[in-house]
DSSP file (Angstrom, degrees, kcal/mol; ACC not computed):
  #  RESIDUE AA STRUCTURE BP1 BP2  ACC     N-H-->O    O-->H-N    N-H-->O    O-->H-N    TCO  KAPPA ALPHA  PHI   PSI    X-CA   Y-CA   Z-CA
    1    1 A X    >         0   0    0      0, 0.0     3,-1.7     0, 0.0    10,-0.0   0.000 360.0 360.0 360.0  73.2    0.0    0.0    0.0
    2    2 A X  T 3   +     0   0    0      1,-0.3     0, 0.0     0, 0.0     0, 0.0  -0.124 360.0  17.0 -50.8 127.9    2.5    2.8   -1.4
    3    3 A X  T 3  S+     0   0    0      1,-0.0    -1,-0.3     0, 0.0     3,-0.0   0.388  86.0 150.8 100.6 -21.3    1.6    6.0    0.0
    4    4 A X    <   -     0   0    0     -3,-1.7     2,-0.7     1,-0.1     3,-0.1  -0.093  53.3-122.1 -68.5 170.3   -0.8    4.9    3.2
    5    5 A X    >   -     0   0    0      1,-0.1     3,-2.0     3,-0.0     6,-0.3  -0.953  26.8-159.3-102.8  95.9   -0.8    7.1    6.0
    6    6 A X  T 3  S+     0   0    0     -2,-0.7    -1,-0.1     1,-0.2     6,-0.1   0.838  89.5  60.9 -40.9 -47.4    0.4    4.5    8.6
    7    7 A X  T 3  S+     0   0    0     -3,-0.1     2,-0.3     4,-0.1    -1,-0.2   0.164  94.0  93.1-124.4  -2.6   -0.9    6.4   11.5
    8    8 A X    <   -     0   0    0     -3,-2.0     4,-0.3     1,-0.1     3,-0.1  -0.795  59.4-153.1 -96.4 160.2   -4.7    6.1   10.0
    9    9 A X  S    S+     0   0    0     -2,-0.3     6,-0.3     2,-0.2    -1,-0.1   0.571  95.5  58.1 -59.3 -54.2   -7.1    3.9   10.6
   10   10 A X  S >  S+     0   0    0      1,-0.2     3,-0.6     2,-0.2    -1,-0.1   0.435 101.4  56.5 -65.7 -29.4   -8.8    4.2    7.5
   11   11 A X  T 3  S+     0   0    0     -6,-0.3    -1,-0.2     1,-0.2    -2,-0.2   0.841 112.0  47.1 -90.8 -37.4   -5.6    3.2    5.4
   12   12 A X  T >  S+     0   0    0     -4,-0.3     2,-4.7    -7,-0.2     3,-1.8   0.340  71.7 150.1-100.0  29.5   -5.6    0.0    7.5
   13   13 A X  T <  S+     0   0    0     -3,-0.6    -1,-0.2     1,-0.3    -3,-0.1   0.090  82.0  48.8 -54.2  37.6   -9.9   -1.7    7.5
   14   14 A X  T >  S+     0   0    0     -2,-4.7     3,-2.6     3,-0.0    -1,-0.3   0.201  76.8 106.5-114.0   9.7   -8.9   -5.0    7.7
   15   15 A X  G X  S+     0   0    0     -3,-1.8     3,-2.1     1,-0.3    -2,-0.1   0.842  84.2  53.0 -59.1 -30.1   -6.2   -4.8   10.9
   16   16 A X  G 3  S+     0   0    0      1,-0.3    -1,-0.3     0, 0.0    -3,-0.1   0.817 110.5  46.6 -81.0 -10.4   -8.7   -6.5   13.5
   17   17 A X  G <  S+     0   0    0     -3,-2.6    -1,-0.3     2,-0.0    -2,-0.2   0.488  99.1 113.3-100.1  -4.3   -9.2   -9.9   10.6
   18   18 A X    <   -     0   0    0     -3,-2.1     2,-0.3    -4,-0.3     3,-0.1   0.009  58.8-142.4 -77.9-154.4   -5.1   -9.6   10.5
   19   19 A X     >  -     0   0    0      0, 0.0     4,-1.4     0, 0.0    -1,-0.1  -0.501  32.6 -95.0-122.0 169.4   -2.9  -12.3   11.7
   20   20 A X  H  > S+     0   0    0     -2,-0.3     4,-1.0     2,-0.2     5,-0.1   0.955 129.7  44.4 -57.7 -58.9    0.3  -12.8   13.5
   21   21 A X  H >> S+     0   0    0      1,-0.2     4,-4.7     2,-0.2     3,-1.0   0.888 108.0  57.4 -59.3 -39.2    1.9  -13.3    9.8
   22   22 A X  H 3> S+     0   0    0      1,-0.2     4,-3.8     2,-0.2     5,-0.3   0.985 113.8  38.9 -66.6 -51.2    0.0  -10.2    8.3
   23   23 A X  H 3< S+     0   0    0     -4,-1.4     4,-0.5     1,-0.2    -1,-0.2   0.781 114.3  50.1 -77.5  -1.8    1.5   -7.7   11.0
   24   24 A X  H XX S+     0   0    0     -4,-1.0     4,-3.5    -3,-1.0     3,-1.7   0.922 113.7  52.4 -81.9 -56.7    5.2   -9.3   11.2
   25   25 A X  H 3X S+     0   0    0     -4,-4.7     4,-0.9     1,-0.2    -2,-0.2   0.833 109.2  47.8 -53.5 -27.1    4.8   -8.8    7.2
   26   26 A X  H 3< S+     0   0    0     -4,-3.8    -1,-0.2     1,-0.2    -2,-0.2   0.848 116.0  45.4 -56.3 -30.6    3.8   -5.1    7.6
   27   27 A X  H X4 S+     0   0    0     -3,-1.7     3,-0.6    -4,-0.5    -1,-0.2   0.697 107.0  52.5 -91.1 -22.7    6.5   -4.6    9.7
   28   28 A X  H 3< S+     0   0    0     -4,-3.5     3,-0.3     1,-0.2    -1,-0.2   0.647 101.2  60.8 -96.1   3.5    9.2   -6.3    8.1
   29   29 A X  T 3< S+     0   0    0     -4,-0.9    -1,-0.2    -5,-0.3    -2,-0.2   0.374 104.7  53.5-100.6  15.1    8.7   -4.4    4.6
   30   30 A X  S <  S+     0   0    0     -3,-0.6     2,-0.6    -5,-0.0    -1,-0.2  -0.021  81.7 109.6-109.5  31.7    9.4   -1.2    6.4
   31   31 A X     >  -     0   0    0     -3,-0.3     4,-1.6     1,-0.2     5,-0.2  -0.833  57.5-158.7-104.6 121.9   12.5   -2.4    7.8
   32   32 A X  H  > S+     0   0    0     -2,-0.6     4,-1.5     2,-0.2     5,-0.2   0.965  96.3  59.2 -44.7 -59.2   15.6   -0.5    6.0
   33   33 A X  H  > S+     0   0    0      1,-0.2     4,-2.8     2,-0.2    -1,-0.2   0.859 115.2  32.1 -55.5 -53.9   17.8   -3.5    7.0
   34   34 A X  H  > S+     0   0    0      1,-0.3     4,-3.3     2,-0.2     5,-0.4   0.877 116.1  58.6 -93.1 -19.2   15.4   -6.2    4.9
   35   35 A X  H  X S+     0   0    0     -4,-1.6     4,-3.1     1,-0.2     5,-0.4   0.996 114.7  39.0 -52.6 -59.3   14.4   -3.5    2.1
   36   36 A X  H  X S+     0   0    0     -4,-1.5     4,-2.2     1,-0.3     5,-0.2   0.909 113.7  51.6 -73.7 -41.2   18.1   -3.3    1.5
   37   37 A X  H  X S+     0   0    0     -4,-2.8     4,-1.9    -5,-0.2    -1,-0.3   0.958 112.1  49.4 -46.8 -54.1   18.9   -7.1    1.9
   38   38 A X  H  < S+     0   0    0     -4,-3.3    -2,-0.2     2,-0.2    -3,-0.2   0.935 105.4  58.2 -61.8 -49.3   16.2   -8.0   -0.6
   39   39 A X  H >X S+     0   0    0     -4,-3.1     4,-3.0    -5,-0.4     3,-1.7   0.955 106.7  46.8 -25.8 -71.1   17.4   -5.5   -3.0
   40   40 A X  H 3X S+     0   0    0     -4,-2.2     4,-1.5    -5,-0.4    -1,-0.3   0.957 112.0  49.8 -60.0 -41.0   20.5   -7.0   -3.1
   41   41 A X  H 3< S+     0   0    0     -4,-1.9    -1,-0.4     1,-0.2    -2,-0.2   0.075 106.9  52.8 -89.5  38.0   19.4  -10.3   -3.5
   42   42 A X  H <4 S+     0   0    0     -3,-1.7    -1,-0.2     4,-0.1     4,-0.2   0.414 111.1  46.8 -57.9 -43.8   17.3   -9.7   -5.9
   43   43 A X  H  < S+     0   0    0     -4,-3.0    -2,-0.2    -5,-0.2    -3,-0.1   0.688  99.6  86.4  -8.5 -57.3   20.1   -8.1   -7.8
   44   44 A X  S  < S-     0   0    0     -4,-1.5     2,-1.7    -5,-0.2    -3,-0.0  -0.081  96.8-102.0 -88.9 152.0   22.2  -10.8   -7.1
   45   45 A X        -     0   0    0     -2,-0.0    -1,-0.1     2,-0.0    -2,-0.1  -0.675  57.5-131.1 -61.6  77.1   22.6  -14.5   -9.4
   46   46 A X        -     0   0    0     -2,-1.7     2,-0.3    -4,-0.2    -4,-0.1  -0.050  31.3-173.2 -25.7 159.6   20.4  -16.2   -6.5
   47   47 A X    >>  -     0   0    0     -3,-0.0     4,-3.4     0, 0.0     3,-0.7  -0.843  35.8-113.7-162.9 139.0   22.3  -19.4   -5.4
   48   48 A X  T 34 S+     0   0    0      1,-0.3     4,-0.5    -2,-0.3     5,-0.1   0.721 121.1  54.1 -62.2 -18.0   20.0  -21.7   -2.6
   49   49 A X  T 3> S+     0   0    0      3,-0.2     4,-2.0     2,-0.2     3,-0.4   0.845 106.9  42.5 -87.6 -24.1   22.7  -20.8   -0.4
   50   50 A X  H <> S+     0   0    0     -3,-0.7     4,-1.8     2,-0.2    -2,-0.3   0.935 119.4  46.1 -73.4 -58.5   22.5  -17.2   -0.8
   51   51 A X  H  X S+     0   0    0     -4,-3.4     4,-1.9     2,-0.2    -1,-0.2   0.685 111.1  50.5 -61.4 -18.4   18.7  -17.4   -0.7
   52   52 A X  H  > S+     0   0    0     -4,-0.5     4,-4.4    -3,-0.4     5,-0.4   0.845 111.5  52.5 -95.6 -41.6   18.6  -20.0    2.7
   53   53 A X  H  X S+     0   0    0     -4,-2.0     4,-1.8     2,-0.2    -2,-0.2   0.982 112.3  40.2 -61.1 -49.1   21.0  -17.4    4.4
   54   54 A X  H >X S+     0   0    0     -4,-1.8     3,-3.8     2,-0.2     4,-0.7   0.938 116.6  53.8 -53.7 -81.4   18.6  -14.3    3.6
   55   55 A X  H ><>S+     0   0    0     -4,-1.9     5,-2.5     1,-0.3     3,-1.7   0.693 120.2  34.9  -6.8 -69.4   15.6  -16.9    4.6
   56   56 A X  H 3<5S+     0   0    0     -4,-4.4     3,-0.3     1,-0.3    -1,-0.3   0.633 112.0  51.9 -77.6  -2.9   17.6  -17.5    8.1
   57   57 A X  H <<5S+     0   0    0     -3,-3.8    -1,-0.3    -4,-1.8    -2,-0.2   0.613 120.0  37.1-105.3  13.1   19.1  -14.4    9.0
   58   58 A X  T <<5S-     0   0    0     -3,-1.7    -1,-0.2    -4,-0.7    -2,-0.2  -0.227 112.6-121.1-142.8  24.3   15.5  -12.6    8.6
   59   59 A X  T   5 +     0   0    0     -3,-0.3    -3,-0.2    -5,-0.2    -4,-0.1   0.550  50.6 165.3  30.0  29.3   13.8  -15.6   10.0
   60   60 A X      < -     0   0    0     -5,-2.5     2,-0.2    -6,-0.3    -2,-0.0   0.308  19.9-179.1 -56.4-154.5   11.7  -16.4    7.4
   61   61 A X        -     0   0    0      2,-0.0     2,-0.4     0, 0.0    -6,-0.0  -0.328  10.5-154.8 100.0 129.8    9.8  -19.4    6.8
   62   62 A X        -     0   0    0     -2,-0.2    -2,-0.0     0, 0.0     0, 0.0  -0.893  22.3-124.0-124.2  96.6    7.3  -20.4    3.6
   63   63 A X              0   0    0     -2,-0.4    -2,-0.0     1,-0.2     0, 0.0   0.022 360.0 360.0 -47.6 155.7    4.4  -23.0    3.8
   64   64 A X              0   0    0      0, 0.0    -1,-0.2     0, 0.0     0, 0.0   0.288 360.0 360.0-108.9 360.0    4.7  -26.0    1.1
């Protein structure tokens, strides 16, 4: 949501249906540190170790 006003209400009418996952995800795409991480690995020639270290060091985890 480019643009929201964080600090509204309005921006956010689904907050009370979110989740655990929904508010960790809000919070970790305003993180400088993982903006800047992903960037670079995106950038980057992924390799499964280069991708399992970003995974672990930002503690991700992805249902199969």
């Amino acid at each position: 949501m480019p643009g929201a006003d964080w600090k509204s209400a309005e921006a956010y009418p689904d907050a009370k249906k979110a989740e655990a996952a929904d508010i960790a995800w809000e919070w970790l795409r305003r993180n400088c540190g993982y903006q800047r991480d992903y960037k670079a690995l995106a950038a980057s020639e992924r390799s499964s170790a280069m991708a399992d270290h970003f995974r672990q060091q930002w503690e991700l985890s992805f249902r199969s």
